[in-house]
N, C-alpha and C positions, 0 to 999 in steps of 0.2 A: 271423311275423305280429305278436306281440307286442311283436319288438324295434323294429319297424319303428312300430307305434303310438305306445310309448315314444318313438321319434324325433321324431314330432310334436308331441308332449307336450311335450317340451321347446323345440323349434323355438317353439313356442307361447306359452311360457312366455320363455322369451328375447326373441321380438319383442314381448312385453306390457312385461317391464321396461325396453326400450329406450324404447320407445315413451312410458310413464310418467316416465323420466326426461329426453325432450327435451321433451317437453311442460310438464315442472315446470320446465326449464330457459327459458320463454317469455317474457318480458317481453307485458303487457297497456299500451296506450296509458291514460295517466288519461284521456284526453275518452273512450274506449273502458268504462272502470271507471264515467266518472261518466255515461254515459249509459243504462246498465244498473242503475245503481243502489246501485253495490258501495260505492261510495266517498260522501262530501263533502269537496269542496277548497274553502281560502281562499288568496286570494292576494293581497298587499299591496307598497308598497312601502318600504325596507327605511330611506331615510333619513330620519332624526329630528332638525331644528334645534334640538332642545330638549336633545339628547344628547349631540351634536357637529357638531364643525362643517370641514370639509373643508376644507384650504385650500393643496393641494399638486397633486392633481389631479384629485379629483373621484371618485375610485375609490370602486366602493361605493355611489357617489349617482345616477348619472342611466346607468353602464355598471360591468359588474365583477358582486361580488356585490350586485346594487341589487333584487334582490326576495326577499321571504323568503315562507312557503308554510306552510299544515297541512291534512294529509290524515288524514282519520278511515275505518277501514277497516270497515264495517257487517254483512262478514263474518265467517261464525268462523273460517274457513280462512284461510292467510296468501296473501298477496298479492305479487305481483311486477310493478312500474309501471314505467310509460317515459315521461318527455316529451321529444318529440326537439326537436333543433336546426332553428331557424328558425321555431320555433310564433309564430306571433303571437299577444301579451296585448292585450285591449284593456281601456280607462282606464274606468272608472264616472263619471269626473268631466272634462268637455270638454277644460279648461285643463293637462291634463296629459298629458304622453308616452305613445302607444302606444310597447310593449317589444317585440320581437322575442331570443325565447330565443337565444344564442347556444352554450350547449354542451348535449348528451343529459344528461339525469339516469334513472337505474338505481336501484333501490330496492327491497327487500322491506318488507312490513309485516304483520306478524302481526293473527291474528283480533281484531276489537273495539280495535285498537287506534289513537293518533296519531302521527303521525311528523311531525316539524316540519325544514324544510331553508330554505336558499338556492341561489337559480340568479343562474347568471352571464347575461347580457340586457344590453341594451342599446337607448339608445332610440332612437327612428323618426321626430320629427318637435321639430327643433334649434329652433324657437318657440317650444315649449309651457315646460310647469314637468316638475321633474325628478317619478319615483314617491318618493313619502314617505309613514311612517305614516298610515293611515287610510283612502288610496286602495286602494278594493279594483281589483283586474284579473278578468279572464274568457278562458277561453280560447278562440280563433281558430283558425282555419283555418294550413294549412304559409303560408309568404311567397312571390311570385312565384319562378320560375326562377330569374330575373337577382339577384335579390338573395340567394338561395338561396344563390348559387357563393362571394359575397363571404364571407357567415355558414360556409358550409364550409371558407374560407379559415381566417376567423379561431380557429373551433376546433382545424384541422390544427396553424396556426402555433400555437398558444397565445396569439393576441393580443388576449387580453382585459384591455384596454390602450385610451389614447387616440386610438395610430394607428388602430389596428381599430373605436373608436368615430366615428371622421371619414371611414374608408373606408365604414362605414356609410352617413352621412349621405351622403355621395358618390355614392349611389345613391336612398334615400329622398328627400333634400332638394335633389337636384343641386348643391351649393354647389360652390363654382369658391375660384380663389384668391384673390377680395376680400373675400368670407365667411370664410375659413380666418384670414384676415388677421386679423378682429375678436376673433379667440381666441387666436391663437397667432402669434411669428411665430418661431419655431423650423424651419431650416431641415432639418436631419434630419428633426423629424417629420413635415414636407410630404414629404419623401425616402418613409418609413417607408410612408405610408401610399399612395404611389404605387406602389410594388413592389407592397404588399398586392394593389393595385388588379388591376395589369399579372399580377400570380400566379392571378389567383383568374381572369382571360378578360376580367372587364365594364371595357367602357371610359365613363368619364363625364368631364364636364366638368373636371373637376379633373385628371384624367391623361392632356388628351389632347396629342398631339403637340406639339411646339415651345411649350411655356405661356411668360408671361410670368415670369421670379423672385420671387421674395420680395423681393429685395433693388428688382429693377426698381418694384415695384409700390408699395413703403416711399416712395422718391426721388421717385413719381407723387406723394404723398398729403402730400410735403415733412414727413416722419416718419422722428423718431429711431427704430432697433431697438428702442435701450435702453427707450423710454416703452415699450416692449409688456409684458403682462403675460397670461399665460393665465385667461383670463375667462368661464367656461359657464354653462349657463342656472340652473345653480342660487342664482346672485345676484340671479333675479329674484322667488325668494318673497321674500328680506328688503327688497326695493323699495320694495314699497306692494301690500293686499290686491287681490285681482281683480276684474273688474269682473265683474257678472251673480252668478247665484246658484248657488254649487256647494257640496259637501263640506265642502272648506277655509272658507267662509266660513258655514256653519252649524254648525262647530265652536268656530270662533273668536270669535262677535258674538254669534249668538243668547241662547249661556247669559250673556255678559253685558247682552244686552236685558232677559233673563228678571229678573236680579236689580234690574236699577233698577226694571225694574216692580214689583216686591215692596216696593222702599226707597220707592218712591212712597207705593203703596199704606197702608204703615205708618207714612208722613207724612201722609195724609190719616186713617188711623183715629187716630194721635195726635192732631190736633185734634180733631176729632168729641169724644176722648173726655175732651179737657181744656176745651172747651165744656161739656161734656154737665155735668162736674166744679163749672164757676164756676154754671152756672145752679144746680146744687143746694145751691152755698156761698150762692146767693143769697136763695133761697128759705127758707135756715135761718137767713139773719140778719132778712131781711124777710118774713114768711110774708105769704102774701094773707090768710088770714082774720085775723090782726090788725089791717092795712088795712082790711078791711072793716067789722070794730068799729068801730076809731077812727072811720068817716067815720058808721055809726050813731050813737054819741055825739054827733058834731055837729048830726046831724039831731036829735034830742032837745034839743040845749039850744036 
């Protein structure tokens, strides 16, 4: 009887530290963490024209490592976070790219503590302006299905890469091959990112059946190969500011509104006080009450 209680004891005792150790072993979603309370996330994005400047493919800037991240853990227990692949970021400021995560990030973070990272993402709509410091993001909802298989594609392959950014848009923006045209005319990468395509199930405009070439489509447009050059939206911040009122341009103008109104300002009290100055030089070489003697004297004689 006893040995048999003893059995249970331990039976009990084994299924408790199993049990503790897949449970420790659990990754918690951050929208999961921040919706409870555990956590605060910042999330921005990663490039800075002020720091460098891109000019080979774009990596880093608008796909790649293009967001960077700080989570502050409000617990004193340590933590184990997830954000999976495909999460859609969205933009705080209109004129710039919603992001769609492109690989899971896995993470511990001990109690009261920060942890600061980059995720690989990629952006969602070939218009806008690339994530750059100061744009905060928020996080969305998983991406549709269809776009789903693509972004699975691209983690399986490892193609966090230009093909995997065009296969992207290939879905998001539907762009065909007179779009693709305007950035690249690199025939393997149109290759690259059509496999992606055909790999991943989703067919779009850009992979489907019998397309026109690159080559066919250049001879359409009475265009040299050679003039092409790969060209993405991130040459549209150094263009010219944007129109309407966002982020970027209350970072950029306002504080120098602030200061001419000041230099105004300090031109207007410098007169005032070089006025205020001659009237009292005036007063000390001409006082009134001597004036007003003199002209009694006259009345006297």
């Amino acid at each position: 009887m006893l040995l048999s209680k003893f059995k249970h004891i331990i039976f009990l005792s084994a299924f408790v530290c199993w049990a503790s150790v897949l449970f420790s072993q659990q990754y918690v979603s951050i929208q999961t963490a921040i919706d409870n309370d555990w956590i605060s996330l910042k999330l921005e994005g990663a490039f800075d024209k002020k720091a460098f400047k891109e000019v080979i493919d774009q990596n880093g800037v608008h796909y790649g490592k293009c967001i960077v991240g700080e989570v502050k853990n409000k617990l004193d227990s340590t933590l184990k976070l997830q954000l999976d692949n495909g999460t859609e970021l969205y933009s705080d400021d209109t004129i710039v790219q919603n992001i769609i995560i492109t690989k899971r990030i896995q993470f511990d973070i001990s109690g009261n503590q920060k942890f600061k990272f980059k995720l690989y993402a990629m952006c969602a709509e070939i218009t806008k302006e690339v994530p750059r410091r100061g744009v905060r993001f928020e996080i969305g909802t998983v991406c549709s299905n269809r776009l789903l298989k693509v972004v699975n594609r691209i983690e399986h392959e490892d193609m966090q890469n230009l093909a995997g950014q065009f296969a992207l848009w290939a879905v998001t923006d539907a762009i065909d091959k007179q779009a693709f045209l305007k950035y690249s005319t690199d025939e393997k990468l149109l290759n690259r990112v059509i496999q992606l395509l055909d790999s991943s199930g989703v067919k779009t405009i850009l992979n489907r059946k019998n397309p026109a070439s690159l080559t066919h489509l250049i001879s359409q447009n009475n265009k040299n190969a050679g003039e092409y050059t790969v060209n993405l939206p991130v040459s549209d911040i150094d263009k010219k500011p944007p129109t309407g009122i966002s982020f970027w341009f209350a970072r950029e103008y306002i504080g120098y509104g602030f200061l001419i109104m000041l230099a105004f300002l300090f031109v207007v009290y410098y007169i005032l006080f070089l006025t205020g100055v001659i009237a009292r030089f005036k007063n000390y070489m001409y006082p009134q009450d001597m004036d007003d003697d003199i002209d009694g004297l006259g009345d006297l004689a």
